[in-house]
C-alpha positions as CSV (number, residue, x, y, z in Angstrom):
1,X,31.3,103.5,41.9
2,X,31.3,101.1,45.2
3,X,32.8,98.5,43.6
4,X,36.2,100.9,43.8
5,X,35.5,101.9,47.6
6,X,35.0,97.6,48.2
7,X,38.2,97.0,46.6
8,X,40.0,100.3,48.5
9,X,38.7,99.0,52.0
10,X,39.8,95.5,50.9
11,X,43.3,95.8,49.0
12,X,44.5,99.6,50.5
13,X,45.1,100.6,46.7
14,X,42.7,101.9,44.6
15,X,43.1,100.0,40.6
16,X,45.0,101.8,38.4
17,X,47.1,104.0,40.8
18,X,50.8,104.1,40.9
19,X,50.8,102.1,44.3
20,X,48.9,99.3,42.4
21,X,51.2,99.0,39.8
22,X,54.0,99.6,42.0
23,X,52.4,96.6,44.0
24,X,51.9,94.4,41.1
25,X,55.5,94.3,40.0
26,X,56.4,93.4,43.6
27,X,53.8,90.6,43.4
28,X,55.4,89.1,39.4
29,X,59.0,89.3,40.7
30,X,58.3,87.7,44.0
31,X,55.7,85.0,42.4
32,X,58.1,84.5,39.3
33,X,60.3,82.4,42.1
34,X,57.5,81.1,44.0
35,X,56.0,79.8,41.6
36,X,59.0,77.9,40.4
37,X,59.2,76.4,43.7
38,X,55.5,75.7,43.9
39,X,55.6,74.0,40.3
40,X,58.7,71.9,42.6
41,X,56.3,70.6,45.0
42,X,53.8,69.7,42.5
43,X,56.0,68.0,40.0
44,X,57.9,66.0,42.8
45,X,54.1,64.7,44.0
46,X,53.7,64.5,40.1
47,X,56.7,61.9,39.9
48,X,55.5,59.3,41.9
49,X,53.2,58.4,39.2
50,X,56.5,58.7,36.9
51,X,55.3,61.4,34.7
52,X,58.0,64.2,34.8
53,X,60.7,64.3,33.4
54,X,64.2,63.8,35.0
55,X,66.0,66.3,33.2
56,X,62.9,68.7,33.5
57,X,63.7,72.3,34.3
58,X,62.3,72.4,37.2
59,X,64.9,70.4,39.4
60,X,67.9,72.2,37.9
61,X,67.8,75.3,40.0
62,X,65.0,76.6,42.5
63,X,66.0,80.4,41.8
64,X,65.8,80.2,38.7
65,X,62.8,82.4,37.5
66,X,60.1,81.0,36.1
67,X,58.7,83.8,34.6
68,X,54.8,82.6,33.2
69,X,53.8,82.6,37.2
70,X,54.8,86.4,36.9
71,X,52.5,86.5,34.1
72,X,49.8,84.5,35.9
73,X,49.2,86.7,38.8
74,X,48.9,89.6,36.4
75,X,46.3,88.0,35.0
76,X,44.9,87.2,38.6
77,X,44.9,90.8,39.8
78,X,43.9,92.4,36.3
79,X,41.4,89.8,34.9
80,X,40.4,87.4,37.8
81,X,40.1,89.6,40.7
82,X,37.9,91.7,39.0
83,X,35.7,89.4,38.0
84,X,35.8,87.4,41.3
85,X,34.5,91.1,42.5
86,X,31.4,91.0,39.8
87,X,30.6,87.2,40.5
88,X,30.3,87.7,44.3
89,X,28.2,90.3,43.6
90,X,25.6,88.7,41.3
91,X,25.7,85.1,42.5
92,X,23.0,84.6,45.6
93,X,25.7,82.4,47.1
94,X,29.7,82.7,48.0
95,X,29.6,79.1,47.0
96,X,27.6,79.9,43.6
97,X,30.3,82.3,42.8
98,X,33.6,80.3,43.8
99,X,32.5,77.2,41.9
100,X,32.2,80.0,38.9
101,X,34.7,81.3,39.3
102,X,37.1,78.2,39.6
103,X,35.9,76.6,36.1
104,X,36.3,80.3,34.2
105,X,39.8,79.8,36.0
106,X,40.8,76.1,34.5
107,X,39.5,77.3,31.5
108,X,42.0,80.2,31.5
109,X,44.8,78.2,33.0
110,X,43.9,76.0,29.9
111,X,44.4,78.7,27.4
112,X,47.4,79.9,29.2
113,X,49.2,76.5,28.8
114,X,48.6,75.6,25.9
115,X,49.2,79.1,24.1
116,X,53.1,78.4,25.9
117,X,53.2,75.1,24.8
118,X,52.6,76.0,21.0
119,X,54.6,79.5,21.2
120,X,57.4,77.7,22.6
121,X,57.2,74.2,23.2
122,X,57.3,73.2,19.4
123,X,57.9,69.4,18.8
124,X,61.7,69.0,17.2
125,X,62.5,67.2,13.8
126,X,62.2,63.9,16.0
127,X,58.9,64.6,17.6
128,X,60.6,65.2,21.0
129,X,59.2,67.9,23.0
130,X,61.8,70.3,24.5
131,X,60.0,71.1,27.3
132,X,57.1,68.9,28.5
133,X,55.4,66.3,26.9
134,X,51.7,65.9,28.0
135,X,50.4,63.9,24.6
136,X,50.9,60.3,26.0
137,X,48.4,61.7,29.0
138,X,45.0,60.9,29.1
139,X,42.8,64.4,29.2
140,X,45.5,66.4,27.3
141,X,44.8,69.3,24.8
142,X,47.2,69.0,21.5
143,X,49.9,67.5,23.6
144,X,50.3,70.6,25.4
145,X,48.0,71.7,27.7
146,X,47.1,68.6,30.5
147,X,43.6,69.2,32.5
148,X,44.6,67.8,35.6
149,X,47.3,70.5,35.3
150,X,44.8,73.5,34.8
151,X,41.9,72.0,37.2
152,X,45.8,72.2,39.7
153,X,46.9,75.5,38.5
154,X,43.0,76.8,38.8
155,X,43.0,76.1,42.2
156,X,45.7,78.0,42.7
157,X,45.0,81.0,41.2
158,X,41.4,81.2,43.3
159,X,43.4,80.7,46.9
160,X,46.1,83.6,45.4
161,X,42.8,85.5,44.2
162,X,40.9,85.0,46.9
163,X,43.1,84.9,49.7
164,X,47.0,85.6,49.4
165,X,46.5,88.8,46.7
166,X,43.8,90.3,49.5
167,X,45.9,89.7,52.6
168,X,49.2,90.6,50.7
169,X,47.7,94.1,49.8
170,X,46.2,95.0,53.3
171,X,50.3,94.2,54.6
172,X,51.6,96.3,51.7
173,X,48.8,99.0,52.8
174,X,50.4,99.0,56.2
175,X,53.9,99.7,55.2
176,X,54.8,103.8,54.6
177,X,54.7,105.0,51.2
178,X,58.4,106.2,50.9
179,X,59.3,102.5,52.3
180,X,57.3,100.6,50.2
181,X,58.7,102.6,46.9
182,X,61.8,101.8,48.6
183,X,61.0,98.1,49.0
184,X,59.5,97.4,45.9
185,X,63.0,99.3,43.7
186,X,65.2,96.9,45.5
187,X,62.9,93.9,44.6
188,X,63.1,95.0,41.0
189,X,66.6,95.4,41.0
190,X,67.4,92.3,42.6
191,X,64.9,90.4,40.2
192,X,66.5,91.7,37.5
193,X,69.8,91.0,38.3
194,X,68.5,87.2,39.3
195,X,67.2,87.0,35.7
196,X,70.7,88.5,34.3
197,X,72.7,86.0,36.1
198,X,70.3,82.8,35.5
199,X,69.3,83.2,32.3
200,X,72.6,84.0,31.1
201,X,73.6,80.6,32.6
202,X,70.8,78.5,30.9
C-alpha cells in the first residue's frame, strides 16, 4: 500500500494509529478556538457590507469555543485529506486536482452549514433566526447555508488540507513520543475545562 508509506513520509503518523488520533484531538481542541477567531476576521470584513449581526456570537468572547471548526478539520484529516491524496494521484495536473478538490470542498462546506443551520438554527414563532440569518442574501440555500460562505470556508479547508494539516504533523513528528502524549493531555484538559467555564456562562 504506498499510498500509507506517502502519507508516513509526509504526516510522521501512519492513519489509524494512536499517535494519529492522539494528533487529531490536539488539532479539534486547538482549531475549535482558532476557528472562532478566524470566523472574527471574516465576519468583521463581512460587516462593512453590513451583513452580520451586532449581537452575533462571534464578538461576545474570542475564547469561547466554537466547536463545528473542531468538527471541520475532522472532516479535513478523515474525508478530505484522503481524497486530496487519491485526486493528486489520478489527475495529470496539481492544478487539475486542487480545482477538484476545492469545489467537492464548497460542496461539503455547503452540506455542513446548512445541516447546522436546520439542526439548530430553527426560525422562532416570529420568523427570527437565533443564530444567523442568510435568507435576505442573494445565493443562499433555505436561509441557512450562504455560498459565498462555503466557496470562503472551502478555501480554507484546502490551505488547512493542503498546507497547515501537512506541516503541523511533520512538527508534531518531531516532538518525543512521551512529550507529545504529555502535550496533547494537557491540551485536552485545558479544552475541556475552557468549554466547562464558557459554556456554562452562555
Amino acid at each position: 500500500m504506498p499510498h500509507l508509506a506517502n502519507d508516513r513520509k509526509l504526516h510522521g503518523v501512519l492513519p489509524g494509529t494512536f499517535s494519529f488520533w492522539r494528533n487529531l484531538v490536539v488539532h479539534f481542541c486547538a482549531f475549535s478556538v482558532i476557528g472562532h477567531w478566524m470566523e472574527i476576521a471574516y465576519c468583521t470584513f463581512m460587516n462593512l457590507f453590513g451583513i452580520v449581526d451586532a449581537d452575533s456570537l462571534v464578538w461576545d468572547d474570542p475564547f469561547y469555543p466554537f466547536l463545528v471548526y473542531g468538527v471541520g478539520v475532522a472532516v479535513c484529516v478523515l474525508l478530505l485529506e484522503p481524497l486530496k491524496q487519491r485526486l493528486v494521484a489520478r489527475r495529470r495536473t496539481l492544478f487539475g486536482a486542487g480545482a477538484q478538490f476545492y469545489l467537492i470542498t464548497i460542496a461539503v462546506c455547503l452540506v455542513m452549514e446548512l445541516g447546522m443551520g436546520l439542526m439548530l438554527n430553527q426560525p422562532n414563532t416570529a420568523g427570527e433566526f437565533p443564530l444567523w440569518d442568510n435568507s435576505q442574501l442573494p445565493l443562499n440555500v433555505l436561509g441557512q447555508a450562504w455560498l459565498v460562505n462555503d466557496m470562503a470556508l472551502g478555501a480554507v479547508a484546502m490551505l488547512y488540507t493542503w498546507c497547515v494539516y501537512p506541516l503541523c504533523e511533520k512538527t508534531l513528528a518531531k516532538v518525543p513520543p512521551r512529550a507529545m502524549n504529555a502535550l496533547a493531555a494537557s491540551v485536552v484538559v485545558c479544552f475541556a475545562a475552557l468549554c466547562a467555564v464558557k459554556f456554562a456562562a452562555a
